[in-house]
N, CA, C and O atoms as a DFTB+ gen file, in Angstrom:
404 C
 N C O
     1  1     -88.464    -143.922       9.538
     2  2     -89.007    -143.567       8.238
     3  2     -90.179    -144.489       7.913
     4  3     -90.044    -145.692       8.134
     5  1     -91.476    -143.954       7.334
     6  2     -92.362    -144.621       7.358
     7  2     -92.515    -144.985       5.798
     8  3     -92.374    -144.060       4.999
     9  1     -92.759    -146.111       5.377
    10  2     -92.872    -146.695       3.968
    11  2     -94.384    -146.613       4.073
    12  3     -95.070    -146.975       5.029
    13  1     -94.923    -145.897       2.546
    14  2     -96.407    -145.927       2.414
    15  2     -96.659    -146.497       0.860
    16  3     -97.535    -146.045       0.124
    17  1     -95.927    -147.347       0.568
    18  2     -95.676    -148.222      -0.651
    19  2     -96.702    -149.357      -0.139
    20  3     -96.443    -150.170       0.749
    21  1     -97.879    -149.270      -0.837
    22  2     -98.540    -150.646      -0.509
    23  2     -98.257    -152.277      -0.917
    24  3     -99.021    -153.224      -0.731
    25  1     -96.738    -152.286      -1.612
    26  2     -96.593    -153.474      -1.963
    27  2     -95.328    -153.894      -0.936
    28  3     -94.890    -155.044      -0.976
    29  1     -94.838    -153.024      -0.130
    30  2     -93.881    -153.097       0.912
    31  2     -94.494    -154.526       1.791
    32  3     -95.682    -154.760       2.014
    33  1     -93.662    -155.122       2.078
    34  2     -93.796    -156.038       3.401
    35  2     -92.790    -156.409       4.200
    36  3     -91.806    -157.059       3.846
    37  1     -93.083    -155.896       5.559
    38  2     -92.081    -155.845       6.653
    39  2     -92.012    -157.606       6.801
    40  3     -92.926    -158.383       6.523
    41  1     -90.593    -157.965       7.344
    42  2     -89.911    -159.242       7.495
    43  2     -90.009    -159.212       8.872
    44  3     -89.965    -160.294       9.458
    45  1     -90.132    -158.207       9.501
    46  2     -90.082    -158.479      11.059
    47  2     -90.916    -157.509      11.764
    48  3     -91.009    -156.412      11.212
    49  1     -91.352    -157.624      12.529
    50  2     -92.614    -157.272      13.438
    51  2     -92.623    -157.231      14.756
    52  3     -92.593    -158.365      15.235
    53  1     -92.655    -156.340      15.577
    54  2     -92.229    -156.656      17.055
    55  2     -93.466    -156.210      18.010
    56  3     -94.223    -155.331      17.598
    57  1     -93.600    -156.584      18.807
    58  2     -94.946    -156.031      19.518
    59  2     -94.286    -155.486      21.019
    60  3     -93.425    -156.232      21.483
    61  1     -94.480    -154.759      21.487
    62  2     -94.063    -153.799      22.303
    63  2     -95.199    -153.709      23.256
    64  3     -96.288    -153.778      22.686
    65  1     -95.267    -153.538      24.879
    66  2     -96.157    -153.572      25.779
    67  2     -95.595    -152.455      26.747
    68  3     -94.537    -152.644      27.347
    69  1     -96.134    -151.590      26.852
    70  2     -96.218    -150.165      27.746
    71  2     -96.564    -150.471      29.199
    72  3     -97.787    -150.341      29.151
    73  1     -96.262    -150.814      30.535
    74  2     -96.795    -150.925      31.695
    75  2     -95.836    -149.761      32.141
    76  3     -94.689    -149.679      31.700
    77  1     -96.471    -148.688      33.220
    78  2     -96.488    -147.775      34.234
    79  2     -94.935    -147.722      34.107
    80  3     -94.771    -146.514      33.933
    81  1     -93.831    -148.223      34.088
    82  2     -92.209    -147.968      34.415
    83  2     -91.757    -148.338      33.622
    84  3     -90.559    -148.071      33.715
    85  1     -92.083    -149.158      32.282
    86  2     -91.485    -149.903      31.581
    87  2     -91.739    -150.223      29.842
    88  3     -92.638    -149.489      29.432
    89  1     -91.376    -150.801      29.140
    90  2     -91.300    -151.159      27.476
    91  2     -91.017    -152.540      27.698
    92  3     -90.059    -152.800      28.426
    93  1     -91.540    -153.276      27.304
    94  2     -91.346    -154.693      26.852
    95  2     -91.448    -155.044      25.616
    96  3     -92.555    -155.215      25.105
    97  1     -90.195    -155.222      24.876
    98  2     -90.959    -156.191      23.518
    99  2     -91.309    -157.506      24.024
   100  3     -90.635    -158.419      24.501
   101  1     -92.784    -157.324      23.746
   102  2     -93.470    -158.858      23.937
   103  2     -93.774    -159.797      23.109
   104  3     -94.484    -160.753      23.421
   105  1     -93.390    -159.662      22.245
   106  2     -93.408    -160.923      21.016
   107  2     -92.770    -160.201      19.455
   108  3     -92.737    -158.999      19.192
   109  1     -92.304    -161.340      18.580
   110  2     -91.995    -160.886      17.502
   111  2     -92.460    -161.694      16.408
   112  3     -92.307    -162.911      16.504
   113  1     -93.169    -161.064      15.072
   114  2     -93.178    -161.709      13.808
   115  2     -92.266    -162.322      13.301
   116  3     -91.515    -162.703      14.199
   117  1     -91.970    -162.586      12.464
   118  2     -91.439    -162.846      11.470
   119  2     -91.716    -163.239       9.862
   120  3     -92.791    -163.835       9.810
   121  1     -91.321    -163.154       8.992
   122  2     -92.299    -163.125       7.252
   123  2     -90.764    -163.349       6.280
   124  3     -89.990    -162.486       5.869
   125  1     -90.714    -164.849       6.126
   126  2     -90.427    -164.958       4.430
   127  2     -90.872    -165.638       3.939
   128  3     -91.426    -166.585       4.497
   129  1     -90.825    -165.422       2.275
   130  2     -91.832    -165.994       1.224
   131  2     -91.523    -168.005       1.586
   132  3     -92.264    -168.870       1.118
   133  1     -90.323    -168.299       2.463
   134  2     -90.391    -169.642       1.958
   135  2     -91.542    -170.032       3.172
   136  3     -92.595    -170.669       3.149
   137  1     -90.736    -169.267       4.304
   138  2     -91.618    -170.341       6.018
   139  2     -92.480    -169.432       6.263
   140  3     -92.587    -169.304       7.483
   141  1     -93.319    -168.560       5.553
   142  2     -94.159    -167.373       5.478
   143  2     -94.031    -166.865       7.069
   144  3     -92.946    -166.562       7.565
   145  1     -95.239    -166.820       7.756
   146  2     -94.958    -166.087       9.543
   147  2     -94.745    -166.524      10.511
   148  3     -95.816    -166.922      10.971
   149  1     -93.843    -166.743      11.263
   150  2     -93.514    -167.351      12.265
   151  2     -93.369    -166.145      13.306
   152  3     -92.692    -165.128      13.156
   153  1     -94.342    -166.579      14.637
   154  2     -94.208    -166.157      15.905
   155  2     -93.591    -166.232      16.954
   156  3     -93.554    -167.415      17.292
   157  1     -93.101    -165.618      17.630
   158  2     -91.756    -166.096      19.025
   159  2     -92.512    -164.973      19.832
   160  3     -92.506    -163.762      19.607
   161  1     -93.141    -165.644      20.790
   162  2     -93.226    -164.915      22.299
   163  2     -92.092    -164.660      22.917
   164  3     -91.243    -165.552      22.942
   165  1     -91.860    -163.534      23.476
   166  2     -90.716    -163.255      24.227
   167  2     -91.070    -162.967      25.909
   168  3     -90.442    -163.129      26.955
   169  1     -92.348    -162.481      25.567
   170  2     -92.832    -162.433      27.437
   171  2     -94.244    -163.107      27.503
   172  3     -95.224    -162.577      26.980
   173  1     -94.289    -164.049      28.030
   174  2     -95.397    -164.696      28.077
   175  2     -96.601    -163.985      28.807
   176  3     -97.721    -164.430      28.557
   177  1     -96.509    -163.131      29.515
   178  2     -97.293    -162.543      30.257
   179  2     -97.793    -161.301      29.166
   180  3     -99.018    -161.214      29.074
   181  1     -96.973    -160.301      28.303
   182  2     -97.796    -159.967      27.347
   183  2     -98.253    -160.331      26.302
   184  3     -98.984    -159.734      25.512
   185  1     -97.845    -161.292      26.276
   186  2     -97.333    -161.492      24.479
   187  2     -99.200    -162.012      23.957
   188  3     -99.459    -161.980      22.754
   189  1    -100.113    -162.365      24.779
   190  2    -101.197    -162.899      24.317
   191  2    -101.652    -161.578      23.220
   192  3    -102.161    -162.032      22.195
   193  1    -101.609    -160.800      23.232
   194  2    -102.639    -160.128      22.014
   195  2    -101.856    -160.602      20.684
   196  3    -102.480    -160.732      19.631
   197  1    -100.125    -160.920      20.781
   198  2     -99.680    -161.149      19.636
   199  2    -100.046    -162.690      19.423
   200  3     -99.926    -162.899      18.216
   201  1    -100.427    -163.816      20.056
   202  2    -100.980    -164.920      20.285
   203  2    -102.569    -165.347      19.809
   204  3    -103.060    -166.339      19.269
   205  1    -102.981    -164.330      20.202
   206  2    -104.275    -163.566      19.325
   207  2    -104.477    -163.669      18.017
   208  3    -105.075    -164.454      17.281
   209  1    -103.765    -162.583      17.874
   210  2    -103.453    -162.334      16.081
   211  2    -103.237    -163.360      15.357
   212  3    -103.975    -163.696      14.430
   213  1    -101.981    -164.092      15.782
   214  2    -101.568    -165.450      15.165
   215  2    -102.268    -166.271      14.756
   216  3    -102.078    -167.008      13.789
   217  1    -103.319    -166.211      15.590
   218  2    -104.169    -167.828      15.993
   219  2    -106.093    -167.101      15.164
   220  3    -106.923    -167.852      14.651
   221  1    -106.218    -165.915      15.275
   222  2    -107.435    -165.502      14.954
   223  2    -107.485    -164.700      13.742
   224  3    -108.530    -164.654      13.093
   225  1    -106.310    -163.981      13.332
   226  2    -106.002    -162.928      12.384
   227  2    -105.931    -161.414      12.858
   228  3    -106.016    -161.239      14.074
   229  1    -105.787    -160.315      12.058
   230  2    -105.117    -158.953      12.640
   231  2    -106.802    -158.670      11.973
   232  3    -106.881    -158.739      10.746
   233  1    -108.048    -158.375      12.719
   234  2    -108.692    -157.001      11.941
   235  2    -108.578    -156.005      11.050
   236  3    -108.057    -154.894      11.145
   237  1    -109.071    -156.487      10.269
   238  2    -109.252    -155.368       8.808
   239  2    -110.712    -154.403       8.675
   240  3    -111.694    -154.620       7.965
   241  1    -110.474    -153.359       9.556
   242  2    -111.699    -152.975       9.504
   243  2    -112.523    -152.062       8.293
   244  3    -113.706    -151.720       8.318
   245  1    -111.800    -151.868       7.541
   246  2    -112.415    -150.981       6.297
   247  2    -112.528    -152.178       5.533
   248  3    -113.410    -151.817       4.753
   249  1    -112.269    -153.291       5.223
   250  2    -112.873    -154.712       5.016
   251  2    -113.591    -155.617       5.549
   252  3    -114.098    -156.617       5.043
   253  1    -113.623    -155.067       7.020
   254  2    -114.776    -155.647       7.883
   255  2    -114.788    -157.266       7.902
   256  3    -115.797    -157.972       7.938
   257  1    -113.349    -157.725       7.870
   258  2    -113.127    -159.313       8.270
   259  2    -111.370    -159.343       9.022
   260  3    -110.886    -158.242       9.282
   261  1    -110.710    -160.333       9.259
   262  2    -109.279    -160.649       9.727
   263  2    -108.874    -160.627       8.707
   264  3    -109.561    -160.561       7.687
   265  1    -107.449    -160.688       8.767
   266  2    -106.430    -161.808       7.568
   267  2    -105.386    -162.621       8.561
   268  3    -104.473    -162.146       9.237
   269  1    -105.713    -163.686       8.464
   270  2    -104.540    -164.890       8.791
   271  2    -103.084    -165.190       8.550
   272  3    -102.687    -165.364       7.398
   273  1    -102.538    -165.236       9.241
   274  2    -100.877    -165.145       8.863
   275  2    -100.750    -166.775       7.883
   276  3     -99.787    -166.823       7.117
   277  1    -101.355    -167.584       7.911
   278  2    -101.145    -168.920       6.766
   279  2    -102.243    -167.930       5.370
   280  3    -101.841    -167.791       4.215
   281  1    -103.212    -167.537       5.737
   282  2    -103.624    -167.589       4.229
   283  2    -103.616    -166.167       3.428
   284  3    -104.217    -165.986       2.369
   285  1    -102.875    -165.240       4.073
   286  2    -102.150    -164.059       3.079
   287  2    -101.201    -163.543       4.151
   288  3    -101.397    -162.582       4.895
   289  1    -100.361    -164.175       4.113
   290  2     -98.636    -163.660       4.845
   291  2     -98.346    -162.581       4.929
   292  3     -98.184    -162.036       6.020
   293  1     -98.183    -161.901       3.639
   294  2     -98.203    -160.340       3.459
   295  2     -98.862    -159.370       3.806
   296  3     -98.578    -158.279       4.299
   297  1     -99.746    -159.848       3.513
   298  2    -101.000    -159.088       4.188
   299  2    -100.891    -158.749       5.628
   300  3    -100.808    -157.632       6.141
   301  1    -100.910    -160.134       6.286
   302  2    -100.839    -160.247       8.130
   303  2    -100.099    -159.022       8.773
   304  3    -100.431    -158.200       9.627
   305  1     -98.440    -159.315       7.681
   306  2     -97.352    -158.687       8.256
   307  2     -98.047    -156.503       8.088
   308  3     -98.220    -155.663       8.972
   309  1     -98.199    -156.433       6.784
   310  2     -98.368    -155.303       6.853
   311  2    -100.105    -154.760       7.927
   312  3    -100.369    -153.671       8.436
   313  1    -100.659    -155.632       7.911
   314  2    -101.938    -155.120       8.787
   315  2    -101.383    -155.133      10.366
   316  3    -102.033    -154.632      11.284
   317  1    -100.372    -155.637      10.505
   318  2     -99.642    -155.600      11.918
   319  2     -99.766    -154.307      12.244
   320  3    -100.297    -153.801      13.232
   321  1     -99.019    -153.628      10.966
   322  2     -98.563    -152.084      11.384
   323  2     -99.611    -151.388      10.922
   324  3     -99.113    -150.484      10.251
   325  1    -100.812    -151.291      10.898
   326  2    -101.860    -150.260      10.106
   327  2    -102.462    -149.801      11.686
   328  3    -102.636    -150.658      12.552
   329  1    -102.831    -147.924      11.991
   330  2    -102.768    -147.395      12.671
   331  2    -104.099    -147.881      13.793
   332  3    -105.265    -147.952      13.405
   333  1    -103.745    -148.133      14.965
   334  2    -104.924    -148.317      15.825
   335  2    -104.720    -147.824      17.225
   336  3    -103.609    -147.480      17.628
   337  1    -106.007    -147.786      18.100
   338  2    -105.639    -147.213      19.021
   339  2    -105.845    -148.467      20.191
   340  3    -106.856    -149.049      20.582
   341  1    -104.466    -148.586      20.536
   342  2    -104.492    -149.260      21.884
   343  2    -103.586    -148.250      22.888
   344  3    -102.771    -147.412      22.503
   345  1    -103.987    -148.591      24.406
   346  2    -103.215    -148.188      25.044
   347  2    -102.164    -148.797      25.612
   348  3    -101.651    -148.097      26.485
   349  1    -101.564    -150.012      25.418
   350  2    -100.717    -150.532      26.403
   351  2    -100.074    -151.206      25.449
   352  3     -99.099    -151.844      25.848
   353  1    -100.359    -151.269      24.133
   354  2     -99.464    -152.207      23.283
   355  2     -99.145    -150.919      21.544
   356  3     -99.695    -149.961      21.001
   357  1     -97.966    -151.771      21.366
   358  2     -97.722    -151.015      20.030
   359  2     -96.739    -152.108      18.884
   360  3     -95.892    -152.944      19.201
   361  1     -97.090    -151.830      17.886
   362  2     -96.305    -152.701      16.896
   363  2     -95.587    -151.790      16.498
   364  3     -95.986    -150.630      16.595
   365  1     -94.268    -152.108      15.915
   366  2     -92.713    -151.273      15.300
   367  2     -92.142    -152.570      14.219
   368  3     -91.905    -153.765      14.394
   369  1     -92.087    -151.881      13.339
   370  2     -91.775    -152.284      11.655
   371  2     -90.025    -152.448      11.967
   372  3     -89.328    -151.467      11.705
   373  1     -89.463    -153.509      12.440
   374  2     -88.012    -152.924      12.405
   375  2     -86.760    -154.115      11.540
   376  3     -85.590    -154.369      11.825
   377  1     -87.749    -154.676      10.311
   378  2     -87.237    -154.922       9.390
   379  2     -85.630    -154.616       9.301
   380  3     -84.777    -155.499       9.200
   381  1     -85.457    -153.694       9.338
   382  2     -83.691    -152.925       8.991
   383  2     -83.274    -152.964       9.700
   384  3     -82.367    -152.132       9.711
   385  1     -83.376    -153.961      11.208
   386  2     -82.550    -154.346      12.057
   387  2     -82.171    -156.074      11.693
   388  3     -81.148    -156.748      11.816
   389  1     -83.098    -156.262      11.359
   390  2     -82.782    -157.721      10.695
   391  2     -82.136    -158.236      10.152
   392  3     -82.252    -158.243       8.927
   393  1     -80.779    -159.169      11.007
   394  2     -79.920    -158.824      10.151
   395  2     -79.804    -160.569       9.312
   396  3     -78.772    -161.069       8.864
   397  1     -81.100    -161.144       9.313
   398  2     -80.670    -162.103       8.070
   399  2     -81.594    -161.991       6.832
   400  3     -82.133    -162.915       6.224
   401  1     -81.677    -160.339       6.532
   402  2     -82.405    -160.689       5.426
   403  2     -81.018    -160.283       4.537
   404  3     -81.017    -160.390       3.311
């Protein structure tokens, strides 16, 4: 189910990597208001675009700058999931698996 509530913000974030036989979740977000975003690589071999993001910000292109996971948290988390076209990687909102919120 897709939330189109713009004040929504996903707590968890997973990045997912597509190679020829396989699905990898390759890294995961994380977002609360106290320790705002915290990153965990899970495969080091994909996980750099989510390493990327972390370290440079997610592209905002109808704003035509990044946003940084330290200087709007919320933001980061929801521009994670805003629609783009890659081929080998994908982000999934899966908040409602989370089970310490």
């Amino acid at each position: 189910m897709e939330n189109t509530d713009t004040e929504y913000t996903p707590s968890v974030v997973s990045l997912y990597a597509v190679a020829p036989a396989s699905r990898t979740r390759a890294a995961r977000f994380t977002y609360d208001a106290t320790s705002g975003v915290q990153l965990e690589l899970l495969d080091p071999d994909w996980g750099d675009l989510a390493q990327t993001y972390f370290e440079e910000g997610v592209p905002l292109d109808r704003e035509q700058r990044s946003v940084l996971p330290g200087a709007e948290p919320a933001l980061f988390m929801r521009a994670l999931l805003q629609p783009v076209n890659m081929s080998y990687y994908y982000f999934v909102d899966e908040s409602a698996s989370d089970s310490s919120r």
